[in-house]
C-alpha positions in Angstrom: 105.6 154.4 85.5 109.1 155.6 84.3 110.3 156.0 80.9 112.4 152.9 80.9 109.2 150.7 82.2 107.1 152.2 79.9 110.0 151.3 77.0 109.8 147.7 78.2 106.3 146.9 78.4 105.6 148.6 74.7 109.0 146.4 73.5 106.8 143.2 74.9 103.9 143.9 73.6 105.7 144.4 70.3 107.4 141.3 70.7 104.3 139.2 71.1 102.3 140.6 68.2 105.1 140.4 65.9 105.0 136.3 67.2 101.6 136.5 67.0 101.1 137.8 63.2 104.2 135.3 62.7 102.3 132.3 63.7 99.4 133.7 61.8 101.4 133.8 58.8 103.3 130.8 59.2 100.2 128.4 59.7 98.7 130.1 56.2 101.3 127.6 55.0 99.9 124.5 52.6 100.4 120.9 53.3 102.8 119.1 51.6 102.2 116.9 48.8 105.7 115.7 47.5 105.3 112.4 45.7 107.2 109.6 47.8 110.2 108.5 46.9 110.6 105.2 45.4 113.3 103.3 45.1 113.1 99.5 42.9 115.7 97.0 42.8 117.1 96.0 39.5 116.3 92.6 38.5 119.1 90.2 40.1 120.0 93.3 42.0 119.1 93.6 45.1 119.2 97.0 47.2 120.8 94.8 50.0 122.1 91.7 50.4 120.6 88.9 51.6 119.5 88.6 56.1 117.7 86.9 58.6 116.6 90.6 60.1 112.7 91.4 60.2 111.5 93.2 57.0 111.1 96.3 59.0 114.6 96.1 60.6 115.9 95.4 56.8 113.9 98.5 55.8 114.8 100.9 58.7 118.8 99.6 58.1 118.8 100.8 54.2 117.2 104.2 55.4 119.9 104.7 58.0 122.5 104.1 55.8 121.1 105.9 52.7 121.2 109.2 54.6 117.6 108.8 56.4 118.5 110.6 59.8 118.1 108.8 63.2 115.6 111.1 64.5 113.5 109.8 61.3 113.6 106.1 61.5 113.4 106.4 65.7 109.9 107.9 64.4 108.8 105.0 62.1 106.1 102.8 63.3 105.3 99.2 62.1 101.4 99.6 61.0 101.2 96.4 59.3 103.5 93.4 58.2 102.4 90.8 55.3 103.6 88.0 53.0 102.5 87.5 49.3 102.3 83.8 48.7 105.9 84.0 46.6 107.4 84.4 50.2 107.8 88.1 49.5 107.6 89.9 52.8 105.3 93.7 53.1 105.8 95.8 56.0 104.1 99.4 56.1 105.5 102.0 58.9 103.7 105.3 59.7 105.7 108.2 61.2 104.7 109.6 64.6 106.3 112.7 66.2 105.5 113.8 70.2 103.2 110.2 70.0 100.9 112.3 67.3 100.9 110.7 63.4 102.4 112.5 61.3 99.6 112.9 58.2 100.9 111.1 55.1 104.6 110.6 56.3 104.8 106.5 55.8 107.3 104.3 54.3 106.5 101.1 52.7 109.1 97.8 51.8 109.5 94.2 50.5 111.6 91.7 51.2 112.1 88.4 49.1 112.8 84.7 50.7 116.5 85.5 51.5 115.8 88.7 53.5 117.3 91.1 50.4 115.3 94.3 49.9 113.3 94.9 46.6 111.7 98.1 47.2 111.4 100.9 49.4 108.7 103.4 49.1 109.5 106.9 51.8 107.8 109.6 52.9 108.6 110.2 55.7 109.9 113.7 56.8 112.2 115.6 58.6 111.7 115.4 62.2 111.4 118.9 64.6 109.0 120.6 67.1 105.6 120.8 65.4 103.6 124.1 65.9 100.6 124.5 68.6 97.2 124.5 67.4 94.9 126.9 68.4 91.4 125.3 68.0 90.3 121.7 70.2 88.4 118.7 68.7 85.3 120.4 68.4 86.0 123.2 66.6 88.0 121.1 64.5 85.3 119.4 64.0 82.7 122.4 63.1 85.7 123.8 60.7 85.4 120.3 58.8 81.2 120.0 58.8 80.9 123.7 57.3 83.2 122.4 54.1 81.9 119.1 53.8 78.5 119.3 54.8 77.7 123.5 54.8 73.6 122.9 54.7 73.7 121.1 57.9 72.8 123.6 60.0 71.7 123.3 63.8 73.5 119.9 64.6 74.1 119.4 68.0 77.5 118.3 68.4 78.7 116.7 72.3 81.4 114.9 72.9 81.1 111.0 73.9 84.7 111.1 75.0 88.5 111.0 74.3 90.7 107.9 73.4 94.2 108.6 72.5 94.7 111.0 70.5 90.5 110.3 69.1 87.4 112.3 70.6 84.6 111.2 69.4 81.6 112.8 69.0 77.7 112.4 69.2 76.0 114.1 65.9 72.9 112.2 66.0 70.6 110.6 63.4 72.5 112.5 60.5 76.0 110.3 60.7 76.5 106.7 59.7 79.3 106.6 62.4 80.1 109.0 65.3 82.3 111.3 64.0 85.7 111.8 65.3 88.3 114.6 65.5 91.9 113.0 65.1 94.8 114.8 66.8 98.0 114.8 64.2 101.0 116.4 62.8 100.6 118.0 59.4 103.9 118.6 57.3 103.4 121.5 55.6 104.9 122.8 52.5 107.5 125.2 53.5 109.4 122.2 55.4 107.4 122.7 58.5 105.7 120.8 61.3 102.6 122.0 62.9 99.6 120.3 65.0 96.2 119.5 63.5 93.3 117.7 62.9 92.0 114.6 61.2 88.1 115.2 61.1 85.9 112.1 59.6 82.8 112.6 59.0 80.0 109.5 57.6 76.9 110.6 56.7 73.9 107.8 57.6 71.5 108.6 54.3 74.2 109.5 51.4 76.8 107.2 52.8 79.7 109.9 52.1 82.6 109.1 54.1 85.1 112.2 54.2 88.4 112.8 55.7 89.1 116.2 56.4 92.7 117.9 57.2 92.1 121.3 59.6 95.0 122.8 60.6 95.4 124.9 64.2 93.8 127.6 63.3 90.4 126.2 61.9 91.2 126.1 58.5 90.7 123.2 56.0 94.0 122.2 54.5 92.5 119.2 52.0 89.2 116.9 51.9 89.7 113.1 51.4 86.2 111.7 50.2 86.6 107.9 50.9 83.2 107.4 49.3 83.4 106.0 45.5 79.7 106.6 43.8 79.0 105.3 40.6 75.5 106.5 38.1 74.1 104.5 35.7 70.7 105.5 33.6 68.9 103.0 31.8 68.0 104.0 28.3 66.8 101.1 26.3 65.9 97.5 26.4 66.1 95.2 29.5 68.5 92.7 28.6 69.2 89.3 30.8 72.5 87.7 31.3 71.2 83.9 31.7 69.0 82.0 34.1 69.8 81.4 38.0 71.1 78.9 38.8 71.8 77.1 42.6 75.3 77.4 43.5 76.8 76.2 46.9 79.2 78.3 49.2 82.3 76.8 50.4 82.8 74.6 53.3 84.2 75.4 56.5 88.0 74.6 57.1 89.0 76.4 53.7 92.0 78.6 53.6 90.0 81.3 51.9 86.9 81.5 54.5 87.6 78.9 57.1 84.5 79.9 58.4 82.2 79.3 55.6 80.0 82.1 54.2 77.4 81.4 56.3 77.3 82.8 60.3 75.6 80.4 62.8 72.3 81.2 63.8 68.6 81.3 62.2 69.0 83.7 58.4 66.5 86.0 56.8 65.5 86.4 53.5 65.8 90.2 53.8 69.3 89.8 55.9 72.0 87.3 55.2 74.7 87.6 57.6 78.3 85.7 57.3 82.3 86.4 58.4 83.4 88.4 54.9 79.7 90.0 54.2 76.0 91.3 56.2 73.8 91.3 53.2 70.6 93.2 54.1 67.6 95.6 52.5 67.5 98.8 53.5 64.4 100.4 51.7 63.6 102.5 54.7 66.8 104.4 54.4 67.8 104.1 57.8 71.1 101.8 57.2 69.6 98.8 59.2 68.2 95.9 58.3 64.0 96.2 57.0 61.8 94.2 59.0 59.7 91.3 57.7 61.1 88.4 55.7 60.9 85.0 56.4 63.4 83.4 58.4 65.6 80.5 56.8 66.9 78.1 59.1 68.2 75.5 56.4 70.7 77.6 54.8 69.0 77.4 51.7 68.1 81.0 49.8 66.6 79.7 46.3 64.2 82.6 46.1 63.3 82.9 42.3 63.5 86.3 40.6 60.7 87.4 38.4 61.7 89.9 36.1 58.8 90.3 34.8 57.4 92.2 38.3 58.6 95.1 40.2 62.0 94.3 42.0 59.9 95.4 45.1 58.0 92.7 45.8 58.7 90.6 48.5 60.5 87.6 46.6 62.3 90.0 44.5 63.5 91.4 47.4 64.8 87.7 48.6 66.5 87.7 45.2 68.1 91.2 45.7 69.9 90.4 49.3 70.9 86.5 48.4 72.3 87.5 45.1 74.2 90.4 46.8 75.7 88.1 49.4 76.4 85.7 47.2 78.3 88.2 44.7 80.2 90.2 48.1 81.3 86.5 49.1 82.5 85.5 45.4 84.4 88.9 45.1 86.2 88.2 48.8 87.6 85.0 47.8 88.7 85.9 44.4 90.7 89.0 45.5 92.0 86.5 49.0 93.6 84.2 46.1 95.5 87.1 44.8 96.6 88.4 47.8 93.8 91.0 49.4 94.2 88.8 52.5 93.8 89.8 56.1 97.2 91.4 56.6 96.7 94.0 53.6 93.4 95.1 55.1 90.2 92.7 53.6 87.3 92.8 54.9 86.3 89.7 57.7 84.6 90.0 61.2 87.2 87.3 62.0 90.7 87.2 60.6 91.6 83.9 62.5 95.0 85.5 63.7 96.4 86.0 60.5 97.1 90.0 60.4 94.9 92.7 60.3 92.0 94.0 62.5 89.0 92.4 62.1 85.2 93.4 62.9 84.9 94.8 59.5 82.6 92.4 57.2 81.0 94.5 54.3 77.5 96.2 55.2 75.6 95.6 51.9 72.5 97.1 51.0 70.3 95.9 48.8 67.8 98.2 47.4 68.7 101.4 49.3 66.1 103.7 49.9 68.3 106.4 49.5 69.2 107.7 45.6 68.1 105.8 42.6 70.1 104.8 39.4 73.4 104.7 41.6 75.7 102.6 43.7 78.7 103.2 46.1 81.0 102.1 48.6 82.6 103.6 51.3 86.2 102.6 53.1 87.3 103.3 56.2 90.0 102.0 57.9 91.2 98.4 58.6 88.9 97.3 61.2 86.1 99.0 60.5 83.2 98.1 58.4 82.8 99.4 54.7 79.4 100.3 53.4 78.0 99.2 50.1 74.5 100.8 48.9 72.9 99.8 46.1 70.1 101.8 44.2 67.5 100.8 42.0 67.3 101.8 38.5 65.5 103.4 36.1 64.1 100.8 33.6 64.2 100.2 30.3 62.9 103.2 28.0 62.6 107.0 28.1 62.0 108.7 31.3 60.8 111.9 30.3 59.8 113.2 26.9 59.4 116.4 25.1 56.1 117.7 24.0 55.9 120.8 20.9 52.4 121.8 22.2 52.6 124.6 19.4 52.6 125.7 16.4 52.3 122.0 15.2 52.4 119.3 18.0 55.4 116.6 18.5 56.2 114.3 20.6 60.0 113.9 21.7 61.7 110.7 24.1 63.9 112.4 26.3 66.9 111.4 29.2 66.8 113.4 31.8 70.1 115.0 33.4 72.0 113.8 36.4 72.0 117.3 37.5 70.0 120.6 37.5 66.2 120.8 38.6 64.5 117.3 38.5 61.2 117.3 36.4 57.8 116.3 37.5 55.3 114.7 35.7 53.4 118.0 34.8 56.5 119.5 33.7 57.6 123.0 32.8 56.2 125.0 29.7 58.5 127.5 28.2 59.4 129.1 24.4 62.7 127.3 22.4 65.5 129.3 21.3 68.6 127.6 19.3 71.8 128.8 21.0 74.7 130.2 19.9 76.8 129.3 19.6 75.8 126.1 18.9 77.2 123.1 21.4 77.0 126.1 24.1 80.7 125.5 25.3 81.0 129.5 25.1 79.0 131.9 26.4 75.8 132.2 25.1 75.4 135.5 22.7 71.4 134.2 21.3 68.1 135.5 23.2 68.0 132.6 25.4 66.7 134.6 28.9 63.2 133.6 29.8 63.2 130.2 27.1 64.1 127.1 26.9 67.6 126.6 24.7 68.3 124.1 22.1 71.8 123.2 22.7 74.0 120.6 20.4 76.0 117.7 22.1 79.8 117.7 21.5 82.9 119.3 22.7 82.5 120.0 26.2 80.4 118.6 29.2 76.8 118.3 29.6 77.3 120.5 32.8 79.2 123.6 30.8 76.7 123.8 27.9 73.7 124.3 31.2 75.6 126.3 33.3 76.3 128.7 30.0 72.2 128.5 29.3 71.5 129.4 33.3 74.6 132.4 32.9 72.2 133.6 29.7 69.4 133.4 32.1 67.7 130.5 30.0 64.7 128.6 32.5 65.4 125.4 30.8 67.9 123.4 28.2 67.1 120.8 25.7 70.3 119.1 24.4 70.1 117.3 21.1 72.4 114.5 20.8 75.0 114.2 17.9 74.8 110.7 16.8 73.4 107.9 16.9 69.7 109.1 14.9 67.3 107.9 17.8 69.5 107.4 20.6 69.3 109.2 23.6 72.2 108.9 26.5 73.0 109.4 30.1 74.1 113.4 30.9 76.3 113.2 33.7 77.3 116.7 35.9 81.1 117.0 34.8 83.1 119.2 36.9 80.6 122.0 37.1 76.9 120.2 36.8 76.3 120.9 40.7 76.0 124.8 39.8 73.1 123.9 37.5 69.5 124.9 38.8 67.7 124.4 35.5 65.9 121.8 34.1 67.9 119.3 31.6 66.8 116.7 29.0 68.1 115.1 25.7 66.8 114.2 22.7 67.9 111.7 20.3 69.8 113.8 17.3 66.6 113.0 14.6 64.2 114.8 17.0 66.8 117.7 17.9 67.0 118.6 13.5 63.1 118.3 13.8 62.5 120.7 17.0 64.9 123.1 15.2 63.2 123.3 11.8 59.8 124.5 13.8 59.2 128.1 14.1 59.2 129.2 17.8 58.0 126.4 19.3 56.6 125.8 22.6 57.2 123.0 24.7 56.6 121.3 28.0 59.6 119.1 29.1 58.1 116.6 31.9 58.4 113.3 33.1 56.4 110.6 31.6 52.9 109.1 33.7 54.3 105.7 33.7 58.0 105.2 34.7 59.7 101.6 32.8 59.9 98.9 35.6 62.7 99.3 37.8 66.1 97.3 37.7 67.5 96.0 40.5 71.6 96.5 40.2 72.6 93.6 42.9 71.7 91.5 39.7 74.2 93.0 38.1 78.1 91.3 39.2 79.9 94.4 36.9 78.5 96.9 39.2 79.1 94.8 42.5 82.3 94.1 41.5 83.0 97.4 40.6 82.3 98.9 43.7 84.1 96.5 46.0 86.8 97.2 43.5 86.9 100.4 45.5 87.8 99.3 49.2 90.1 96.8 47.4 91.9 100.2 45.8 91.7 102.1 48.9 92.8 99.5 51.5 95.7 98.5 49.7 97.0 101.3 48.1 96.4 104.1 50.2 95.1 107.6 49.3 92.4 107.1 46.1 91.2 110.7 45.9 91.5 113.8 43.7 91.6 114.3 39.9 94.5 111.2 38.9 93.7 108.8 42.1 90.0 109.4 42.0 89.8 108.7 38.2 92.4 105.0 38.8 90.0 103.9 41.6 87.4 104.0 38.7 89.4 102.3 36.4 90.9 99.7 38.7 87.2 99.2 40.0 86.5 98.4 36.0 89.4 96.6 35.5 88.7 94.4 38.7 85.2 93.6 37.5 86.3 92.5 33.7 89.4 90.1 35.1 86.5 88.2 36.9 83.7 88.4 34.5 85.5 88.6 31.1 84.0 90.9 28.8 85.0 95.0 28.2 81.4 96.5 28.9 80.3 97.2 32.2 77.0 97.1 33.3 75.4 96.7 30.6 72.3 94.9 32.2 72.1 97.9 35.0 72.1 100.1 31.9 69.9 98.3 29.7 72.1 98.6 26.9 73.7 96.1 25.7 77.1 98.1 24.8 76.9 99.2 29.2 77.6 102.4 30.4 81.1 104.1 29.3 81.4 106.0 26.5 83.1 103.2 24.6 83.7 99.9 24.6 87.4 98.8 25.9 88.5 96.8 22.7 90.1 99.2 20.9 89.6 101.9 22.7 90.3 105.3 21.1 91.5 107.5 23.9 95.1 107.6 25.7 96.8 109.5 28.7 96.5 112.8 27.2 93.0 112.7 27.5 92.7 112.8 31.2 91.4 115.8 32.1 90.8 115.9 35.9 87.3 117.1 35.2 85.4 113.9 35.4 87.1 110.5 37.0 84.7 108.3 35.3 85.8 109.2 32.4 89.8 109.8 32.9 89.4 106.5 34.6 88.2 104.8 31.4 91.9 105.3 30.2 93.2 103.7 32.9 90.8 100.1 32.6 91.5 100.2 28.9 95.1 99.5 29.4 93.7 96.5 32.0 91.5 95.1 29.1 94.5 94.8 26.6 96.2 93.8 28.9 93.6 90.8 29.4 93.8 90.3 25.5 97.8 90.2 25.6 97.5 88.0 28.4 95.2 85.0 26.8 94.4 82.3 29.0 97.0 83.5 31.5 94.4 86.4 32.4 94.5 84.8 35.8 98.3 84.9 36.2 97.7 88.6 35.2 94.7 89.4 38.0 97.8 88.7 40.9 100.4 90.9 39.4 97.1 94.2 39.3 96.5 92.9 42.9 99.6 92.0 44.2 101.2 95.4 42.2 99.2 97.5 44.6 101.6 96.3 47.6 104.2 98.4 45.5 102.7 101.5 44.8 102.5 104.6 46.7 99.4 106.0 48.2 97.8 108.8 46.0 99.2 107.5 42.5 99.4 108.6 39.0 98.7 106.5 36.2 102.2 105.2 35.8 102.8 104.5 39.5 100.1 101.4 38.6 102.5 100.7 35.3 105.6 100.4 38.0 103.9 98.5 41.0 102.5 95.7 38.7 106.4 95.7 36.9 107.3 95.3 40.4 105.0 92.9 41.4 105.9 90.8 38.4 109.9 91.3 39.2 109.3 90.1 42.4 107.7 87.2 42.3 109.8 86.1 39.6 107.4 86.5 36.9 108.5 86.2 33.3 110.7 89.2 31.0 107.9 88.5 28.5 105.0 89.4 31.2 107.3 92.6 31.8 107.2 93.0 28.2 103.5 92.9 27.6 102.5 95.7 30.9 105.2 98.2 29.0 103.3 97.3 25.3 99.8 97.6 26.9 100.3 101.1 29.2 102.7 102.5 26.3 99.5 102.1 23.8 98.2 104.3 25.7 100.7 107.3 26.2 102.0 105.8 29.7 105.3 104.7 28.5 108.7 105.2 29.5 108.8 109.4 30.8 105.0 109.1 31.0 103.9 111.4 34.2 100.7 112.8 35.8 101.1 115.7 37.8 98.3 117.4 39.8 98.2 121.5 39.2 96.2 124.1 41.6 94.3 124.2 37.8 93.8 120.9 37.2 96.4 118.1 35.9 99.4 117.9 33.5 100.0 114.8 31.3 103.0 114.4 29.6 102.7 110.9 27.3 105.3 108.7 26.0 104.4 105.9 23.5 107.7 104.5 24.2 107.9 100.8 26.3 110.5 100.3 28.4 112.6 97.0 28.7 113.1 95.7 31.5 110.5 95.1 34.5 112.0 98.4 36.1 110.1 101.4 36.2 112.7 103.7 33.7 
């Protein structure tokens, strides 16, 4: 070969790794999570004047001429077009380059009565040439499974075939749903386009519904969990809201289920099946229907509960799936009278040609077999069926319990953790050592490795003060609570309970000044002989509620996930469940406590934005259903009038919100259906009380979230 060959061939080879560590390079590149931008009308100010045009041609007109390039709005797609009962017209467009969606690029708009435009929420990007990827479905796929699920290991994974842009895939008895690998364009952060994946996963047993963002090179860009899960621990006394009593369903012909509750066709007492809901047991833990029952051919499920028995015999049982399907079928027409209709994405097998995609009744599960003292709900997309599973409880009383076997003996009610080893009832025997410092929140300086520590509740999670007793090499922690004399609580994980390995267990405060006082003691933390008598949460309409609260948040808005989204969909879910029963505790007969389960009660409650902390979203989202309640007490007896602006409000706001993108999409909802100034003026007083006033923002960090609060209401129904 002569020089000037050999010149070339080493110039090419050059020249393609130099591409090659480019493309590399380029695909390390993050996705892009710009908020949308969101443009409100004024009030008697329209952003265009008044037409006959469509809602999307109004829409796609006011981005062409407010500097939206052609390429952009020849790339919008109408997904779904609805109508609020004010005449006020939604239409939602997705954004699809080389026929691939374009992940999170959407735009949303309303229309009023004469055709002017009222809002416009965009995302949608620049268009160009997206980049190749270099995996297929099925690695895609395996990228996804080793983040979401690492420990399942030796899954056979085949594919059943490509649809589209879809392959699905057959993962056997582990998925609820065969999972799929998606085919999409990604915009990343740098202004880029590049191919990827959309991986969902559904696991059969925990019901965890994930979406999963891999881009072309295998690597996992962000994880979507689209399951909400709720714990509850029962602590105390069994308390019971009222007797049955016999209700009727609707009948046929209605506008909010034409069809009735009821499907056609012989009924179970163990599986209730209509168009909005299949109530069913599913103590076997394989998400079908138990056999056995007794069929019911009348219509008629007047099963009486006996709470004085186990909620596993066979008429409490009867109770469990009738009351659920009652309660599923209560919450669907509520939520269809405020606007969660077909076209925004409810949940019917039939949707009678009004909008939507059917074939997606609620699968409830009454008594799941799967987890105790828990409940959640998982959303796909419109058109497939969400997934409720509902958990027995933990009765009324202590669990576990402390015993000082030396040098004097004691005996000490305990809670046991919702994380770290679970105890048996012969327990584990180990010397006490007092930490220090003292609520553990630090690392821990006292002799701790190889004992048992004595830990004080306060200041930071439950999950920190174990984690720092494990990092001391501590077998076991004993936390003794701070108030309340003889109470003992629920100990949730926070943001770092899953790291825990230990045992855990409270102690009322009383007992933890009385275990301190004794010179190295020894103990055995167990579990009691005799569990309390279970409680059976389909009872319970707070809980119910609250968890169909969750595929209301998630088909509507969008995006409910992360530290600010994750945490609203909690308080929404609360919020939902106190407009329709009334009262500001939740679940307080799942709980057996008669003040339920959050750490306050929502009249005046203490905390405000600032205390959002992205580390737990049950508790950040109590912030955000406090400002509901007052709202409710603001409201008086025009608390329904109030339940359609939350609903209807979710039309306006953009998918993935912060706190005060709720404030504005109810301000908008109330602006647009020509609500009153003074209903303005009460959402501004209620989210302002709670630092989410005019300049209010929530910002996600790699590190965690930023609140800035403003105490300051704004006056006009325009987000300012």
């Amino acid at each position: 070969m002569n020089i000037k060959k050999r010149l070339r061939k080493q110039l090419r080879t050059l020249a393609a790794v130099a591409a090659a560590i480019s493309v590399v390079s380029a695909s390390a590149a993050e996705l892009d999570r710009s908020a949308a931008r969101v443009t409100q009308a004024q009030a008697g100010k329209p952003l265009t004047a008044a037409s006959n045009a469509s809602a999307d041609a109004v829409v796609t007109d006011y981005l062409r001429s407010h500097g939206r390039a052609a390429d952009v709005v020849a790339s919008l797609r109408v997904v779904d077009r609805s109508s609020s009962s004010n005449g006020v017209k939604h239409v939602r467009m997705e954004q699809q380059i080389d026929g691939l969606t374009v992940h999170g690029a959407y735009v949303k708009g309303a229309t009023n009565q004469r055709g002017e435009l009222l809002q416009v929420i965009d995302r949608s990007v620049a268009v160009s040439t997206p980049g190749r990827s270099r995996i297929d479905a099925l690695q895609a796929l395996k990228a996804a499974m080793a983040k979401v699920h690492p420990a399942a290991t030796g899954l056979v994974l085949r594919s059943a075939g490509t649809e589209g842009n879809t392959t699905r895939f057959d993962g056997g008895a582990f998925f609820h749903d065969a999972p799929t690998a998606t085919a999409i364009v990604l915009p990343l952060a740098d202004g880029r386009l590049a191919r990827g994946w959309l991986v969902e996963t559904w696991t059969a047993q925990t019901n965890l519904l994930h979406h999963t963002i891999v881009d072309g090179d295998g690597r996992v860009l962000d994880v979507e969990k689209r399951t909400a899960n709720d714990a509850y621990r029962v602590f105390v006394e069994d308390p019971l809201k009222g007797a049955q009593t016999n209700v009727s369903g609707p009948a046929p012909g209605g506008l909010l289920s034409p069809a009735g509750w009821l499907g056609g066709g012989d009924q179970s007492t163990f599986q209730i099946s209509g168009n909005n809901v299949d109530s069913y047991l599913d103590t076997a833990v394989n998400n079908q229907p138990d056999k056995g029952g007794t069929v019911v051919a009348d219509g008629n499920f007047l099963t009486a509960v006996d709470l004085a028995t186990a909620p596993t015999t066979n008429a409490n049982k009867a109770v469990a799936v009738q009351n659920l399907f009652y309660l599923n079928n209560v919450m669907h027409d509520r939520l269809y009278s405020k606007g969660f209709t077909e076209a925004t994405g409810n949940f019917q097998v039939d949707n009678f040609g009004r909008g939507g995609r059917g074939t997606d009744a609620v699968q409830a599960e009454a008594q799941d077999g799967g987890g105790t003292d828990n409940a959640n709900f998982a959303t796909p997309p419109d058109g497939r069926n969400p997934r409720m599973q509902m958990f027995l409880f933990t009765g009324a009383g202590n669990t576990h319990e402390v015993v000082v076997n030396s040098p004097v003996s004691a005996l000490y009610n305990a809670a046991r953790a919702d994380f770290g080893q679970q105890l048996t009832k012969t327990g584990f025997t180990g010397d006490v050592v007092v930490a220090q410092p003292a609520d553990g929140c630090a690392a821990i300086t006292s002799a701790v490795a190889g004992k048992i520590a004595v830990i004080d509740r306060g200041t930071c999670e439950f999950g920190v003060k174990a984690l720092n007793a494990q990092k001391a090499k501590a077998v076991g922690v004993i936390i003794a609570n701070n108030q309340g004399a003889t109470v003992v609580s629920v100990m949730g994980p926070g943001a770092v309970g899953s790291k825990v390995k230990i045992p855990a267990l409270m102690i009322s405060q009383n007992d933890g000044a009385a275990l301190k006082l004794i010179a190295s003691p020894q103990v055995t933390m167990r579990e009691i002989a005799v569990l309390p008598l279970q409680i059976d949460s389909t009872l319970d309409a707070d809980v119910v509620f609250h968890e169909y609260g969750h595929g209301l948040s998630w088909r509507m808005i969008g995006g409910m996930d992360g530290p600010l989204a994750g945490a609203i969909g909690e308080g929404n879910s609360d919020g939902i469940a106190m407009l329709l029963n009334g009262d500001d505790r939740i679940a307080e007969y799942s709980t057996s406590n008669p003040n339920g389960f959050r750490r306050a009660p929502y009249t005046a409650y203490p905390l405000t934005y600032k205390n959002v902390t992205g580390a737990e979203v049950h508790n950040d989202g109590e912030i955000y259903a406090a400002v509901i309640w007052r709202l409710m007490e603001l409201f008086g007896n025009d608390r329904e009038t109030l339940f359609g602006y939350v609903v209807d409000g979710m039309n306006y706001t953009p998918s993935t919100p912060a706190y005060e993108d709720m404030r504005d999409g109810i301000l908008a909802a109330i602006a647009n259906s020509s609500g009153s100034s003074q209903h303005c003026a009460l959402v501004w007083q209620a989210f302002a009380q709670f630092g989410i006033g005019v300049g209010a923002q929530g910002v996600v960090t790699a590190t965690g979230v930023q609140i800035t609060e403003s105490f300051q209401p704004g006056t006009s129904c325009a987000a300012q």
